[in-house]
N, CA, C and O atoms as CSV, one atom per row, in Angstrom:
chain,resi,resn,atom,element,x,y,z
A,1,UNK,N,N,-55.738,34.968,2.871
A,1,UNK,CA,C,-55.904,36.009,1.864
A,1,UNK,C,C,-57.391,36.348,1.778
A,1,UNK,O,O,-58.343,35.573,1.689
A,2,UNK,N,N,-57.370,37.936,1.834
A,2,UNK,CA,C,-58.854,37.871,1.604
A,2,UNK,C,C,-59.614,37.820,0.037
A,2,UNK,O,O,-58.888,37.865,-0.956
A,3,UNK,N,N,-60.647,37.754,-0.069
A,3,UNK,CA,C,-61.158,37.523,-1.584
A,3,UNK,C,C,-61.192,38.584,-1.970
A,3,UNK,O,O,-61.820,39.539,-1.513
A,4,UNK,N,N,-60.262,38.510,-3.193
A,4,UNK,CA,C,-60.457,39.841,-4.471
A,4,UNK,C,C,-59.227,40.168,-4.087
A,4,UNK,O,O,-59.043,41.184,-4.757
A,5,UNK,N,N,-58.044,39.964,-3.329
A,5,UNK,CA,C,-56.633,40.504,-3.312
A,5,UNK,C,C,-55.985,39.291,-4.516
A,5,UNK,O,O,-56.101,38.163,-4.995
A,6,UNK,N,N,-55.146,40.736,-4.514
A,6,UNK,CA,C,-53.929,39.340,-5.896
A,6,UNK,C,C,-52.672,39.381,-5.427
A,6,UNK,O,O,-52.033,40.383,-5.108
A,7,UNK,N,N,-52.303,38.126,-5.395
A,7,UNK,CA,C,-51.331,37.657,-4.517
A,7,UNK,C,C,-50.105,38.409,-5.148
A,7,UNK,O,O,-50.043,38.789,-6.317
A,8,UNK,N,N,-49.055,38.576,-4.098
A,8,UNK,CA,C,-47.822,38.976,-4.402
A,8,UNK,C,C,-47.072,38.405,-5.711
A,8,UNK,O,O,-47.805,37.547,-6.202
A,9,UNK,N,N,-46.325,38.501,-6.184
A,9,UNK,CA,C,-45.295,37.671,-7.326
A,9,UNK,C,C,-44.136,37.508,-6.808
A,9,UNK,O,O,-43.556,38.526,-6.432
A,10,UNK,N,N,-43.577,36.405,-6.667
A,10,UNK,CA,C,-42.202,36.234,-6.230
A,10,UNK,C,C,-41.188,36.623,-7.077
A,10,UNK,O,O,-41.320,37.028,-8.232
A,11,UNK,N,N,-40.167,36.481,-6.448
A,11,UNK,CA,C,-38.699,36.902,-7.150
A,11,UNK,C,C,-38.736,36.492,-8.736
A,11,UNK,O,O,-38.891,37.303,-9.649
A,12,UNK,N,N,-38.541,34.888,-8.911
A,12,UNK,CA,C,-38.480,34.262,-10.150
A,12,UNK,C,C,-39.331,34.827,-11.158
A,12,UNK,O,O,-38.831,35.369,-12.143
A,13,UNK,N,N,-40.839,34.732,-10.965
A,13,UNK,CA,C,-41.606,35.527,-12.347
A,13,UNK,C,C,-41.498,36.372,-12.357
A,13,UNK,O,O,-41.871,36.766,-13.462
A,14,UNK,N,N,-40.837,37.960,-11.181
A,14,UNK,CA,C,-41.052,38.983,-11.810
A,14,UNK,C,C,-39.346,39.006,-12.643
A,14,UNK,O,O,-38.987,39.633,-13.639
A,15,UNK,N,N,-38.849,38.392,-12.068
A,15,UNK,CA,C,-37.366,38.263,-12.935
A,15,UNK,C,C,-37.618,37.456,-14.655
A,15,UNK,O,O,-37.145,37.640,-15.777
A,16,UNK,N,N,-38.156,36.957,-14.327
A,16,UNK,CA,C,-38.606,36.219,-15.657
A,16,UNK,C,C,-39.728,37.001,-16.946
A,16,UNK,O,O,-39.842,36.803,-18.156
A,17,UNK,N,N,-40.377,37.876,-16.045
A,17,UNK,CA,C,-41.419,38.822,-16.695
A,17,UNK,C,C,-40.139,40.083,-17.423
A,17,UNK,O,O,-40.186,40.677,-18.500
A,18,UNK,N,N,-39.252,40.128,-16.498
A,18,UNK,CA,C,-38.773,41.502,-16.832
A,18,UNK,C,C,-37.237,41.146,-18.478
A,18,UNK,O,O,-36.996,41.645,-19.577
A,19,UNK,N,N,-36.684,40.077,-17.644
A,19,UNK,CA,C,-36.063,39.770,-18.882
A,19,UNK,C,C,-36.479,38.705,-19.845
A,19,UNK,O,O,-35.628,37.881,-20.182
A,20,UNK,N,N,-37.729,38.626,-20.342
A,20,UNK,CA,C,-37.988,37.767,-21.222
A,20,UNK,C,C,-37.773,38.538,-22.578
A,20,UNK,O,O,-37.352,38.025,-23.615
A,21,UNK,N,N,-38.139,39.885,-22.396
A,21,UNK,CA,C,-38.131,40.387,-23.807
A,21,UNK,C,C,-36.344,40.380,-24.513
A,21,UNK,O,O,-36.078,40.363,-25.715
A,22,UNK,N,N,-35.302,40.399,-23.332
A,22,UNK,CA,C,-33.852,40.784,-23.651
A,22,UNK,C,C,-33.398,39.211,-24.398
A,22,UNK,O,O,-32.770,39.047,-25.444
A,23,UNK,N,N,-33.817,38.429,-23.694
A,23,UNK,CA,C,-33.744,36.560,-23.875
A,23,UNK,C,C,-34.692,36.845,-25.416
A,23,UNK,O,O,-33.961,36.982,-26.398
A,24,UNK,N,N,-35.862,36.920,-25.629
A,24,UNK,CA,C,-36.402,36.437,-26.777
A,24,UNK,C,C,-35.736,37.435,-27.897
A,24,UNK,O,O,-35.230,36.887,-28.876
A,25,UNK,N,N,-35.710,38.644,-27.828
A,25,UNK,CA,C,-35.413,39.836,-28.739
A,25,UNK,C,C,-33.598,39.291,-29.026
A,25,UNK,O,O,-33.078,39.142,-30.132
A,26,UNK,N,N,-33.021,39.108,-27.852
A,26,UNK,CA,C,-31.559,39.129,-28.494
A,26,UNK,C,C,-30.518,37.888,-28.140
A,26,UNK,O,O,-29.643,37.473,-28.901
A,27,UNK,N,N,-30.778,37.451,-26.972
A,27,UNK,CA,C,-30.001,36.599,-26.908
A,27,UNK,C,C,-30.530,35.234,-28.002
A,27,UNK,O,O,-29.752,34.600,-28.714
A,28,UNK,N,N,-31.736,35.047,-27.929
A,28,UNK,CA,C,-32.109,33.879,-28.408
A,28,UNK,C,C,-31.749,33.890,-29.977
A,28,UNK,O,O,-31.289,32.851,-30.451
A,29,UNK,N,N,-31.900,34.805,-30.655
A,29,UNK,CA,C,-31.339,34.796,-32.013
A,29,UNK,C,C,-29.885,34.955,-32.172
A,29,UNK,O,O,-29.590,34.774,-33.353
A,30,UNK,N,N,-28.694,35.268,-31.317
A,30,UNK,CA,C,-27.642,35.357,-31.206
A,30,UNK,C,C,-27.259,33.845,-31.170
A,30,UNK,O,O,-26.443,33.231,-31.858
A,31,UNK,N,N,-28.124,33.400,-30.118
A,31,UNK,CA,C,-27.393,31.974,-29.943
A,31,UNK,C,C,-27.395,31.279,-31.511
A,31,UNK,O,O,-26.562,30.648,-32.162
A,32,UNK,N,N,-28.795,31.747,-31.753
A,32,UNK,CA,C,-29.017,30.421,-33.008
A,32,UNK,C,C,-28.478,31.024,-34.482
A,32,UNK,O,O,-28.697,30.507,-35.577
A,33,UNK,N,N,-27.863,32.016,-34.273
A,33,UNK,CA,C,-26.746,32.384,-35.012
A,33,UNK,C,C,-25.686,31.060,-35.084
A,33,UNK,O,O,-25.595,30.015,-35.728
A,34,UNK,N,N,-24.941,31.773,-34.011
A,34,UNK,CA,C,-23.839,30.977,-33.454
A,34,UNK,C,C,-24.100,29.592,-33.741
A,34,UNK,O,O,-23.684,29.098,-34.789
A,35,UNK,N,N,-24.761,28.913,-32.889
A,35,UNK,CA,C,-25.398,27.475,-33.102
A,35,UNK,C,C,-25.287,27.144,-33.876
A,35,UNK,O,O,-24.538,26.168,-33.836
A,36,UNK,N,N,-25.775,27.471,-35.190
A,36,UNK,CA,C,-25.664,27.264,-36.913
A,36,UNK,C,C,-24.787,27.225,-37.278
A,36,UNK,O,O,-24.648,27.150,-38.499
A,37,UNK,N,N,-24.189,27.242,-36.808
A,37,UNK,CA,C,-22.367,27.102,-36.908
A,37,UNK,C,C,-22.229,28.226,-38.874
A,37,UNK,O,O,-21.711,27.707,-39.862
A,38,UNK,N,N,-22.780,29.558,-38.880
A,38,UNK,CA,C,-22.897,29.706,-40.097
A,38,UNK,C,C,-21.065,30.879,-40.230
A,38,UNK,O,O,-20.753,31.705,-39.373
A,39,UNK,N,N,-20.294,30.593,-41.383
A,39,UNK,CA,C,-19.508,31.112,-41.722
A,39,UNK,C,C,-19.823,31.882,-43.157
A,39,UNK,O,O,-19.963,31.458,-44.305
A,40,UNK,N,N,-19.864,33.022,-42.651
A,40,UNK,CA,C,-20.335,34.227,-44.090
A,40,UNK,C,C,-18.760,34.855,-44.665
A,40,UNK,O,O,-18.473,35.145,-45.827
A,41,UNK,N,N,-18.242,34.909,-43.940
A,41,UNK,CA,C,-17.023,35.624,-44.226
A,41,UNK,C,C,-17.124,37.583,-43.873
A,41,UNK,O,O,-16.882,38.132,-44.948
A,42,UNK,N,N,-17.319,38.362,-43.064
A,42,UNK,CA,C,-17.322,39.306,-42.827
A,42,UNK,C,C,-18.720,40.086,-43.659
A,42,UNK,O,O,-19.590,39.377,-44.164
A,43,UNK,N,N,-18.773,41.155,-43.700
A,43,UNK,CA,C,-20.110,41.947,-44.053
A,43,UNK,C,C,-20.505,41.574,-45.932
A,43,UNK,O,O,-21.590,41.537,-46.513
A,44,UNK,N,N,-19.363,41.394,-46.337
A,44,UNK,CA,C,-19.252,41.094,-48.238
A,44,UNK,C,C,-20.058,39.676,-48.113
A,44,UNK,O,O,-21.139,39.564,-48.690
A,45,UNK,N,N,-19.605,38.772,-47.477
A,45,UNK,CA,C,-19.977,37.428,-46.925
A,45,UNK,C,C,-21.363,37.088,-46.691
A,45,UNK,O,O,-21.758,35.950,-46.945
A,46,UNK,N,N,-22.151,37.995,-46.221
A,46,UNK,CA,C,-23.438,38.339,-46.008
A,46,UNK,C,C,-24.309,38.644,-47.322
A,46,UNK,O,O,-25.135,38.046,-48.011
A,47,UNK,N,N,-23.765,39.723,-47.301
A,47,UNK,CA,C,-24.302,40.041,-48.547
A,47,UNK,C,C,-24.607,39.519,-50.031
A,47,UNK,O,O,-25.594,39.682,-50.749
A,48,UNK,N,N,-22.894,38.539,-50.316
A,48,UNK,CA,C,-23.329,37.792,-51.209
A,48,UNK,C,C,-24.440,36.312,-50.910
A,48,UNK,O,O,-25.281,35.810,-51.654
A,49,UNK,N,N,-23.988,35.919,-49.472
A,49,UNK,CA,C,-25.235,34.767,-49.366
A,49,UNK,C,C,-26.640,35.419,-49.648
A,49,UNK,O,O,-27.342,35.060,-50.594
A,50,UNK,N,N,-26.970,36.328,-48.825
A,50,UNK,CA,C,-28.563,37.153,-48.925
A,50,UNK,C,C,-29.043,37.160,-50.468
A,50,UNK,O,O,-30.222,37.105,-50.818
A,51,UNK,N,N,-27.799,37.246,-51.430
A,51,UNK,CA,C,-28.219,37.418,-52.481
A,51,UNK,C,C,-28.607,36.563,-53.576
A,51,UNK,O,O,-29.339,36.764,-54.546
A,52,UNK,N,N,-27.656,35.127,-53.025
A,52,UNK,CA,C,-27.584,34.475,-53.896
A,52,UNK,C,C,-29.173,33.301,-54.399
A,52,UNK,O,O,-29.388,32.762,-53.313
A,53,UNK,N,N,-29.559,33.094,-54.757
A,53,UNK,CA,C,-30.718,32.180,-55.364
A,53,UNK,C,C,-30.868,31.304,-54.156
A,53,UNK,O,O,-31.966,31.118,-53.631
A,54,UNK,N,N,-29.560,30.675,-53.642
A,54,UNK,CA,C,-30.906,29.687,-52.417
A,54,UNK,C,C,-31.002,30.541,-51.290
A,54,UNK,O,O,-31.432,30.053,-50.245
A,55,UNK,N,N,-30.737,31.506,-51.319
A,55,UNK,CA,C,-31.060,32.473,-49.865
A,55,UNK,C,C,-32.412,32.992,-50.209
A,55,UNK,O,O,-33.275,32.980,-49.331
A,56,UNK,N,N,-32.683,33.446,-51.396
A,56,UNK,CA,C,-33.752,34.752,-51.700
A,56,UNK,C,C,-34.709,33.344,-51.949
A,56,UNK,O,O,-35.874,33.725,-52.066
A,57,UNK,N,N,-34.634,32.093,-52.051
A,57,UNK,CA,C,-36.040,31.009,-52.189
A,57,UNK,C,C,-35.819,30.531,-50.931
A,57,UNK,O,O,-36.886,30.172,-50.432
A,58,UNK,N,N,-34.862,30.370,-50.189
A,58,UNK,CA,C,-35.350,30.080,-48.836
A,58,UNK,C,C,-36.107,30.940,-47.959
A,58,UNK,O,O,-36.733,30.598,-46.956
A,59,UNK,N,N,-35.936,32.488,-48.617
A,59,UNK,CA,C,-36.516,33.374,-47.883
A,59,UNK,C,C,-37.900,33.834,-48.068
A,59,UNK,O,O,-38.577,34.233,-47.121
A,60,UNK,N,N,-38.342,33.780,-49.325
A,60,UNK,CA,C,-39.424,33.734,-49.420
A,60,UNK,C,C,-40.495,32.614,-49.396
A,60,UNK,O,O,-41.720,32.725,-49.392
A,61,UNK,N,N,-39.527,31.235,-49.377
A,61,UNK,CA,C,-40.739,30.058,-49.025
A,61,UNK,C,C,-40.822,30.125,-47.436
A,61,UNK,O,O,-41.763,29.484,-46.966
A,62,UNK,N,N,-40.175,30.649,-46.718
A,62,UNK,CA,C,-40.540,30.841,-45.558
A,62,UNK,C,C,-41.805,31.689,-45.439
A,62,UNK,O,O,-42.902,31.387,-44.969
A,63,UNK,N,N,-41.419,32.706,-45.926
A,63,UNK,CA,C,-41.894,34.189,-45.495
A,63,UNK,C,C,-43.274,34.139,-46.498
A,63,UNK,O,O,-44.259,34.673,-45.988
A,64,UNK,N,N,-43.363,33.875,-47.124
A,64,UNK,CA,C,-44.659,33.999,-48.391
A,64,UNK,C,C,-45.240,32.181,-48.479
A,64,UNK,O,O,-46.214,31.748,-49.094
A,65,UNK,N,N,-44.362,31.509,-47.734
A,65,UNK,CA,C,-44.943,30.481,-47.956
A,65,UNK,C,C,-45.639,30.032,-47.192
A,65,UNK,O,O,-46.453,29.187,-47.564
A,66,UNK,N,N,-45.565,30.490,-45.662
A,66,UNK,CA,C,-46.037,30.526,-44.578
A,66,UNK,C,C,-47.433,31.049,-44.419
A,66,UNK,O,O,-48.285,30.446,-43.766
A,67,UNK,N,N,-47.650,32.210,-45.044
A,67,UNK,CA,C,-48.737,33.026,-45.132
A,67,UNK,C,C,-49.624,32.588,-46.318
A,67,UNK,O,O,-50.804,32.905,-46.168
A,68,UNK,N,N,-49.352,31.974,-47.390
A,68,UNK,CA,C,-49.725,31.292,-48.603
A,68,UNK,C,C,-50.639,29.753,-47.900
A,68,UNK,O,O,-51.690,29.264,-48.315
A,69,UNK,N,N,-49.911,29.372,-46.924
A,69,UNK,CA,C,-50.097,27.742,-46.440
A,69,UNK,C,C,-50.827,27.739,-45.714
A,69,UNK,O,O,-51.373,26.638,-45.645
A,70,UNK,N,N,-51.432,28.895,-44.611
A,70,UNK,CA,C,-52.164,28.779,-43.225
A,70,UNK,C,C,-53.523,29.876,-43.674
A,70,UNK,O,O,-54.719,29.685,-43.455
A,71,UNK,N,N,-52.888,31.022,-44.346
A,71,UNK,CA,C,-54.201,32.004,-44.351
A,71,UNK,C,C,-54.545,31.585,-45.494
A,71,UNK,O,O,-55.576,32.215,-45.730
A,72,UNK,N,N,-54.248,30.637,-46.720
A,72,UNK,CA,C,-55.168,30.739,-47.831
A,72,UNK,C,C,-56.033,29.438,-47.240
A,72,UNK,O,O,-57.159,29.751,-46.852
A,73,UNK,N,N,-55.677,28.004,-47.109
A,73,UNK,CA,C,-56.915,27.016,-46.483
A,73,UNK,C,C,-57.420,28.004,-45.428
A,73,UNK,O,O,-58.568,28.156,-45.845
A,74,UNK,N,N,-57.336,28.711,-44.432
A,74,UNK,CA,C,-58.497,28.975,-43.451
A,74,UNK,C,C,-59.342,29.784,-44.266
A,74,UNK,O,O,-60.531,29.514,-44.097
A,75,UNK,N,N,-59.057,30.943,-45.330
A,75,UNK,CA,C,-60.220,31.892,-46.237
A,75,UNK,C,C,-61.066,30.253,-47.009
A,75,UNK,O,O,-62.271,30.016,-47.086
A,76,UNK,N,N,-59.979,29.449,-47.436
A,76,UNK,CA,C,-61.462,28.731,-48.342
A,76,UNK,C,C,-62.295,27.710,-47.769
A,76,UNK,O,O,-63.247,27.037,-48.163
A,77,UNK,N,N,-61.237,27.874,-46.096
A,77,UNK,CA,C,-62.551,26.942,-45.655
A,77,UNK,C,C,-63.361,27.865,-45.198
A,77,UNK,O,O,-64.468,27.334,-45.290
A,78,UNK,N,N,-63.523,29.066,-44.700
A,78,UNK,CA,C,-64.171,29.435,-43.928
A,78,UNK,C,C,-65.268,30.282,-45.484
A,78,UNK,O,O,-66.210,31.036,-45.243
A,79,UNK,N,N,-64.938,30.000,-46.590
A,79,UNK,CA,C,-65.966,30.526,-48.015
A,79,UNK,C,C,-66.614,29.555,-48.408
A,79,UNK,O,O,-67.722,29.443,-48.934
A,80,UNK,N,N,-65.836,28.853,-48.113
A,80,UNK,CA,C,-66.907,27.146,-49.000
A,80,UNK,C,C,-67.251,26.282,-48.723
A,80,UNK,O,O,-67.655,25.446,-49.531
A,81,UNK,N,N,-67.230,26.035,-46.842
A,81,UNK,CA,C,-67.420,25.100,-46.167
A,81,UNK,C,C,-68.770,25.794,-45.109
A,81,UNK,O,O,-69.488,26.778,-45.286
A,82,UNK,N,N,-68.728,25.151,-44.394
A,82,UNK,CA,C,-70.013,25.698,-43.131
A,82,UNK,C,C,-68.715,26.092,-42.049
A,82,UNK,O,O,-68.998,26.761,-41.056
A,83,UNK,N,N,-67.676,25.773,-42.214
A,83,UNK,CA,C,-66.955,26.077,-40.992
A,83,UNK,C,C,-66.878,27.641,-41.528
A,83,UNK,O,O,-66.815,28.011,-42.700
A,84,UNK,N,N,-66.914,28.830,-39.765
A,84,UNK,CA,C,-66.680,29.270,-39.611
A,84,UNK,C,C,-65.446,30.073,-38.853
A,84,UNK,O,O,-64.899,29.484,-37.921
A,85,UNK,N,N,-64.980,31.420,-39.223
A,85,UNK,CA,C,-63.696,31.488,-38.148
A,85,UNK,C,C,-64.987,32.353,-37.126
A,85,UNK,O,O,-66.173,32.612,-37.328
A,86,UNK,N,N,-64.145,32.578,-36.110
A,86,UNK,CA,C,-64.594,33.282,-34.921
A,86,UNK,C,C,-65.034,34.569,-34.922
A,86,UNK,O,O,-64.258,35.142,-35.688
A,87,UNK,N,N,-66.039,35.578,-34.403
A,87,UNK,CA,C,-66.200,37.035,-34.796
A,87,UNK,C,C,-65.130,37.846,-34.143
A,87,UNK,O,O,-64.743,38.971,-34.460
A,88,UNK,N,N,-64.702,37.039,-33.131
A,88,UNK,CA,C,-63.503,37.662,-32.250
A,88,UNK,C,C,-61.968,37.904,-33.110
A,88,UNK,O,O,-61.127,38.793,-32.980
A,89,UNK,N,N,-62.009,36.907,-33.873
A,89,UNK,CA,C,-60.779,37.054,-34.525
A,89,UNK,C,C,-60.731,37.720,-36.147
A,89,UNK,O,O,-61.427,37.126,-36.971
A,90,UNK,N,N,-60.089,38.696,-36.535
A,90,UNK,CA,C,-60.431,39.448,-37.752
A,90,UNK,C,C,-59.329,38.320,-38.941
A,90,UNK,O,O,-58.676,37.336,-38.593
A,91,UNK,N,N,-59.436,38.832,-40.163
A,91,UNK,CA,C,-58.472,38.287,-41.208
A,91,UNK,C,C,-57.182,38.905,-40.795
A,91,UNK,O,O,-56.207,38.158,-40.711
A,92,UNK,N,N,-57.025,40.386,-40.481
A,92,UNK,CA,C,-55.971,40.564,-40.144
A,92,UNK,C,C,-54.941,40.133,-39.069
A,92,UNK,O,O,-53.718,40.187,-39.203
A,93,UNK,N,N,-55.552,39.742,-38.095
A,93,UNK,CA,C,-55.220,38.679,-37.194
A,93,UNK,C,C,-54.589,37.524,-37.374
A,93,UNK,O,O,-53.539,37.233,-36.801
A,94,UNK,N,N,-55.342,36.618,-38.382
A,94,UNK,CA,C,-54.954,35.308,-39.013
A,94,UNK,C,C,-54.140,35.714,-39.462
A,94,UNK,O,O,-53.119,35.244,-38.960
A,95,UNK,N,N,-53.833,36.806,-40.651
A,95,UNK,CA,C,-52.676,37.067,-41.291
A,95,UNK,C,C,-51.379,37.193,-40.659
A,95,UNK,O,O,-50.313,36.695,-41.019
A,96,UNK,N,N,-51.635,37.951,-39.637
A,96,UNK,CA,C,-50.567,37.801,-38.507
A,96,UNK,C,C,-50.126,36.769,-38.006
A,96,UNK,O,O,-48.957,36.568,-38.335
A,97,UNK,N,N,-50.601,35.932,-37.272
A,97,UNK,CA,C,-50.856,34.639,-36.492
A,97,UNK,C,C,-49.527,33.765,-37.668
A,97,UNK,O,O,-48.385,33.316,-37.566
A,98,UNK,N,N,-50.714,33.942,-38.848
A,98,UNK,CA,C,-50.205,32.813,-40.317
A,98,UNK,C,C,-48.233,33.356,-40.583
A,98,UNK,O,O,-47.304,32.573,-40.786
A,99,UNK,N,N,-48.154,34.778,-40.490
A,99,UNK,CA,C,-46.313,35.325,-40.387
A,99,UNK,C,C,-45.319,34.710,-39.648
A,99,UNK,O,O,-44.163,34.400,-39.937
A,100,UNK,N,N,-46.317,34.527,-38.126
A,100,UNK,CA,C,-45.151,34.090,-37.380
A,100,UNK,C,C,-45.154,32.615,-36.906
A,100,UNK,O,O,-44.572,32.200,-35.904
A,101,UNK,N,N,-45.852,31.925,-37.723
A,101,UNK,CA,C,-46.320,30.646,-37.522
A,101,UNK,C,C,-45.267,29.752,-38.088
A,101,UNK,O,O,-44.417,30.323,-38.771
A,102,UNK,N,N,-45.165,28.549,-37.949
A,102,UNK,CA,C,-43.762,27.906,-38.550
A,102,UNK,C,C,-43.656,26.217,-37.922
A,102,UNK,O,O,-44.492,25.771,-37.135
A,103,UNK,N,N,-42.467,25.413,-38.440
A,103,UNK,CA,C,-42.111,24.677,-37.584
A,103,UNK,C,C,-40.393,24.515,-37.244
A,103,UNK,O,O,-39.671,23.541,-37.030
A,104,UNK,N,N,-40.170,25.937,-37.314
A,104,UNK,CA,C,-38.610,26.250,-36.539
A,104,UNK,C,C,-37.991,26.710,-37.409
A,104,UNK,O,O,-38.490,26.956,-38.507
A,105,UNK,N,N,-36.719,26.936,-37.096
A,105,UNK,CA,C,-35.808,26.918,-38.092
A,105,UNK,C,C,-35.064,25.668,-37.969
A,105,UNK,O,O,-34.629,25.037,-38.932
A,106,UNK,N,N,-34.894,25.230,-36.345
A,106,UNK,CA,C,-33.986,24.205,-36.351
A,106,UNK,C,C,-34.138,22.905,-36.937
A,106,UNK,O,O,-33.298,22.023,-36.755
A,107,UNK,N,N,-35.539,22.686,-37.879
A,107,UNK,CA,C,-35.895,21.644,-38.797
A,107,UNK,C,C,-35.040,22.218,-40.310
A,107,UNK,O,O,-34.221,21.602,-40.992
A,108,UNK,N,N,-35.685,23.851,-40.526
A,108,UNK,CA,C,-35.135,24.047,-41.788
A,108,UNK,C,C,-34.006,24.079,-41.988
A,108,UNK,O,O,-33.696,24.124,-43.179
A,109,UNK,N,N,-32.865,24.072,-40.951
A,109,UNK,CA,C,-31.263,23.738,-40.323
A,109,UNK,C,C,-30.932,22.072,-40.692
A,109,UNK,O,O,-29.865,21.595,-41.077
A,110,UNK,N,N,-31.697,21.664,-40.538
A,110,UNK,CA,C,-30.762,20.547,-40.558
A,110,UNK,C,C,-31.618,19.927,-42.101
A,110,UNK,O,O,-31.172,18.931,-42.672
A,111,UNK,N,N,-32.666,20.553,-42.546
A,111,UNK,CA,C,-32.932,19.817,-43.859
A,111,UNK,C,C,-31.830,20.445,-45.054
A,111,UNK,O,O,-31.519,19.961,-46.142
A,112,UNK,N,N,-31.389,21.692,-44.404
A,112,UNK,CA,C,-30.508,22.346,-45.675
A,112,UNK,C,C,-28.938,21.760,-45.543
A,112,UNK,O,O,-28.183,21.662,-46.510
A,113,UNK,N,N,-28.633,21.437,-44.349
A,113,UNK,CA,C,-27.439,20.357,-44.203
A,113,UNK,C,C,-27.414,19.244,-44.896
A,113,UNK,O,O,-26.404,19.098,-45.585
A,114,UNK,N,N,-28.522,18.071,-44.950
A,114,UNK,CA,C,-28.878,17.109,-45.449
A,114,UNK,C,C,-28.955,17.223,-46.914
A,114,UNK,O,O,-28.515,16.324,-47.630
A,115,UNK,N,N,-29.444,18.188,-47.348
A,115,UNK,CA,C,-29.533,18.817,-48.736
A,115,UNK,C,C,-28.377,18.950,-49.287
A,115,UNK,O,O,-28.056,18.326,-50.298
A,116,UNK,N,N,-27.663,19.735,-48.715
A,116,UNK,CA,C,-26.329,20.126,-49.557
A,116,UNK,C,C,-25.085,19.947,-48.812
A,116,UNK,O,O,-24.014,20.369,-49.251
A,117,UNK,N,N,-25.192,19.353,-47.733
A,117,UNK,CA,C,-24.092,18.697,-46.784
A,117,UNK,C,C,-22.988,19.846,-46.709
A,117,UNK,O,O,-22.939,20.927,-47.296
A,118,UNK,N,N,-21.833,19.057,-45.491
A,118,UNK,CA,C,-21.608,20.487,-44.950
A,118,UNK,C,C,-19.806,20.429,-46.186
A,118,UNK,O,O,-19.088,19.583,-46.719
A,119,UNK,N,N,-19.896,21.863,-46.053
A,119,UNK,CA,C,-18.471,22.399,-46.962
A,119,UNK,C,C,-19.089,22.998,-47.578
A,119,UNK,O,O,-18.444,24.020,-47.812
A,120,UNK,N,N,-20.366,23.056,-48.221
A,120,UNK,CA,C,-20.827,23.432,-49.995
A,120,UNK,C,C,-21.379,25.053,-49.406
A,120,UNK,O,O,-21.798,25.520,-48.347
A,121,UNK,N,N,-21.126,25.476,-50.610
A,121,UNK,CA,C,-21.056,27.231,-50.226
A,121,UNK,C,C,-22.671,27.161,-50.328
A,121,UNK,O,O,-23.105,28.096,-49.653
A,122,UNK,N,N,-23.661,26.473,-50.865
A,122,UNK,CA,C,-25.016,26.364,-50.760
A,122,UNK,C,C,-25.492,26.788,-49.439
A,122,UNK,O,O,-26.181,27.800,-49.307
A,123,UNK,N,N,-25.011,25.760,-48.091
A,123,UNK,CA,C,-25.365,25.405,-47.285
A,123,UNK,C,C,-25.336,26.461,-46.540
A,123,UNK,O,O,-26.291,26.656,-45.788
A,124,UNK,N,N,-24.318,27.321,-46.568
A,124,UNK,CA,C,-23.787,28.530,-46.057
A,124,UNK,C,C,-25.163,29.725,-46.416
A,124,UNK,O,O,-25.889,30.496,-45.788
A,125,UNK,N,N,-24.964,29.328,-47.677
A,125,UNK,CA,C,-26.709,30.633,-48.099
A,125,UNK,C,C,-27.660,30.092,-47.366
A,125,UNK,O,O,-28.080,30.734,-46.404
A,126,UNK,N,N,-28.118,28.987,-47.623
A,126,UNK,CA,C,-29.309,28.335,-47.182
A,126,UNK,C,C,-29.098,28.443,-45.455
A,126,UNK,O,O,-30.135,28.232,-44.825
A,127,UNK,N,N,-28.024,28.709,-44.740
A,127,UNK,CA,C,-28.110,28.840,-43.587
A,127,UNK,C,C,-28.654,30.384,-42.951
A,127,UNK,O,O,-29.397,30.571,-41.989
A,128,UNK,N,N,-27.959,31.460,-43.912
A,128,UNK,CA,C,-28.404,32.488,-44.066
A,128,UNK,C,C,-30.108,32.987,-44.058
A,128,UNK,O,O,-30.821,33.721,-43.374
A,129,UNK,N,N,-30.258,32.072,-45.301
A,129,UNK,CA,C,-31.936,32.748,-45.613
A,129,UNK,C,C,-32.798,32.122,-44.992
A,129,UNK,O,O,-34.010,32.325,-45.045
A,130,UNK,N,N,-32.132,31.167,-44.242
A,130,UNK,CA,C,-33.421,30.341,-42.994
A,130,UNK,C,C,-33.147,31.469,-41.769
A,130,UNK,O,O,-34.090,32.081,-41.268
A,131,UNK,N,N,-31.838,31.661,-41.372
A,131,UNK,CA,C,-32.084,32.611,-40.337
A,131,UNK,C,C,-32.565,33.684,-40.410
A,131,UNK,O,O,-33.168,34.094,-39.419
A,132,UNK,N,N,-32.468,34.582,-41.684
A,132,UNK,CA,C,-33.309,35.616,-42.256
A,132,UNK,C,C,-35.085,35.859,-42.167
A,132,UNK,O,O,-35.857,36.723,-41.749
A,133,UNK,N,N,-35.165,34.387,-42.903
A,133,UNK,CA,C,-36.805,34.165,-43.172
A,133,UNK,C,C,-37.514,33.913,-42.016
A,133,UNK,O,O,-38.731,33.730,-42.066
């Protein structure tokens, strides 16, 4: 090869480049639908879990709690400490970063099982607003 050419891509990564977005965007949340073994009962079924009290606090300790937990310590360390963040990286960035940041659902899956064990119509919401959040 001469220097400064870029090598060909084989079969596998460009197959892997091309359907990663179909795998991450749809199959992968389908599965972990399914997986969750969650029973809503048709579209009413949904709706009342989404609504009910442990869906709408599972959903926002995800979703607000996430962003509450990662971007508020990095602002006060980076106000009241000598540590700095990077010039490369803006707040809005972190804020981002801090949204999709997490440690799964498949932890918050099995702590809401353990919680309210399986049969209890709880578990069913709480399965909901983790897959939601």
């Amino acid at each position: 090869m001469i220097r400064g050419d870029v090598p060909e891509l084989g079969v596998a990564p460009t197959l892997e480049h091309r359907f990663r977005p179909l795998s991450n965007g749809l199959a992968s949340p389908v599965f972990a639908f399914f997986a969750a073994g969650v029973a809503v009962g048709g579209a009413n079924g949904v709706v009342t879990s989404l609504t009910g009290p442990v869906a709408i606090g599972i959903v926002l300790g995800l979703v607000v709690g996430k962003l509450i937990g990662i971007f508020g310590p990095a602002w006060l360390m980076d106000r009241f400490t000598p540590a700095t963040k990077d010039d490369d990286c803006t707040w809005l960035d972190l804020g981002g970063l801090a949204m999709v940041a997490g440690i799964g659902f498949t932890v918050s899956l099995l702590v809401a099982e353990l919680s309210f064990g399986i049969g209890n119509p709880h578990n069913d919401h709480a399965k909901v607003g983790i897959l939601t959040g």
